[in-house]
N, C-alpha and C positions, 0 to 999 in steps of 0.2 A: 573073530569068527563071524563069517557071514552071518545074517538074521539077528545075530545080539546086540544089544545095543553098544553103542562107543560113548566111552562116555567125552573124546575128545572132537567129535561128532555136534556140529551147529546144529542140523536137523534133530539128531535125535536126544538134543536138551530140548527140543521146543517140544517135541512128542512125547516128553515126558514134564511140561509144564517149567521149566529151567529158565528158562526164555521164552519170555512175551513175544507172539506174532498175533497177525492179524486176523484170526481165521476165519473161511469162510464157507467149508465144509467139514463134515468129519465122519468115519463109518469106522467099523468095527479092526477097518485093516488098514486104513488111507487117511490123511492128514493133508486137508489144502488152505491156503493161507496168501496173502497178497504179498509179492513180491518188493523188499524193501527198495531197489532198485531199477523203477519196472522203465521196460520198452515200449510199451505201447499203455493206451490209455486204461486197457485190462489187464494184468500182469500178473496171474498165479500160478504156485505152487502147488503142484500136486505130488508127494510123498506118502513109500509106505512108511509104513510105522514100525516095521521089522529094517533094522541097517544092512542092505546090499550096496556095496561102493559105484555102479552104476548100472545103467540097464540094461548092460550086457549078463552082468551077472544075477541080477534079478530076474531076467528073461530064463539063463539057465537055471537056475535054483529052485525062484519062484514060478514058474509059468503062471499058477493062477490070481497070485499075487499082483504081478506084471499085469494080469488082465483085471485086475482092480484099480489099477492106477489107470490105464487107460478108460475106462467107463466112468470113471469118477473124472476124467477131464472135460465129458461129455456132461456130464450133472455140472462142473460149474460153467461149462459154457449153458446150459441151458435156464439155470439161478444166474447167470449177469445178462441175459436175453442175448445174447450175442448171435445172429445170425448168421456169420463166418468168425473163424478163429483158425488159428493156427497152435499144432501139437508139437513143441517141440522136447525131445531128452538131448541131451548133450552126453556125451562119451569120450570120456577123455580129457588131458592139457591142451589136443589141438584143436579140441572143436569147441574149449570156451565152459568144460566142465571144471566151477572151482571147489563145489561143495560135493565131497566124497561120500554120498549118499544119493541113491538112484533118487531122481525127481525128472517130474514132469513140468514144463514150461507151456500153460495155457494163454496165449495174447490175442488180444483182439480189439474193439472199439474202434479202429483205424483200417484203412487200406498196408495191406503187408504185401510188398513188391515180391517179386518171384526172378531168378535167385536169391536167397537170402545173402546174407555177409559175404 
C-alpha cells in the first residue's frame, strides 16, 4: 500500500536504519543520502520516508510530501555549496528508474550538458 513501508523496499531499509547509507540530510519527512553510484562529483538522494513507488504517485498522493522532497533538494544543494545543480526524479524502466521508491537525484560539482542521456 502506498505510504507503508515495504519491507522488500532498498530505500525503505535504509529509512528505517536496515542498511547503512551515507547521510547527508534528514527532516521529519525526507531522508538524503550520497549516491553509492554517483554521476557526477555531487550525487544525492533525496527520499521521502513514507514508500511511494515514484513520483508520479507521490505527486498524487502526497502533494505536500512531494513538495518536501523538492525543497529538501534545495537544502542539500545549498549544505554542498553547489551553485548550479541539476534535479532529477526518474519515472519509470524507461527513463532509468531502478529503485521503486520516489527519490530525488541531486547532481552537481560538474558542468551537466543539456540534453541529458
Amino acid at each position: 500500500m502506498a505510504g507503508e513501508p515495504q519491507e522488500d523496499c532498498l530505500f525503505c531499509n535504509i529509512v528505517a536504519g536496515k542498511i547503512p547509507a551515507d547521510v547527508v540530510r534528514e527532516t521529519d519527512t525526507t531522508l538524503a543520502f550520497r549516491d553509492i553510484n554517483p554521476q557526477a562529483p555531487t550525487h544525492v538522494l533525496v527520499i521521502p520516508k513514507a514508500h511511494y513507488k515514484n513520483a508520479a504517485e507521490l505527486a498524487a498522493q502526497a502533494p505536500q510530501l512531494a513538495a518536501d522532497v523538492l525543497a529538501e533538494t534545495r537544502g542539500v544543494a545549498e549544505g554542498e555549496s553547489l551553485e548550479s545543480y541539476r534535479t532529477v526524479f526518474n519515472t519509470g524502466t524507461g527513463a532509468g528508474q531502478t529503485v521503486w521508491h520516489a527519490h530525488a537525484h541531486v547532481l552537481g560539482g560538474r558542468g551537466l550538458n543539456w540534453p541529458p542521456g
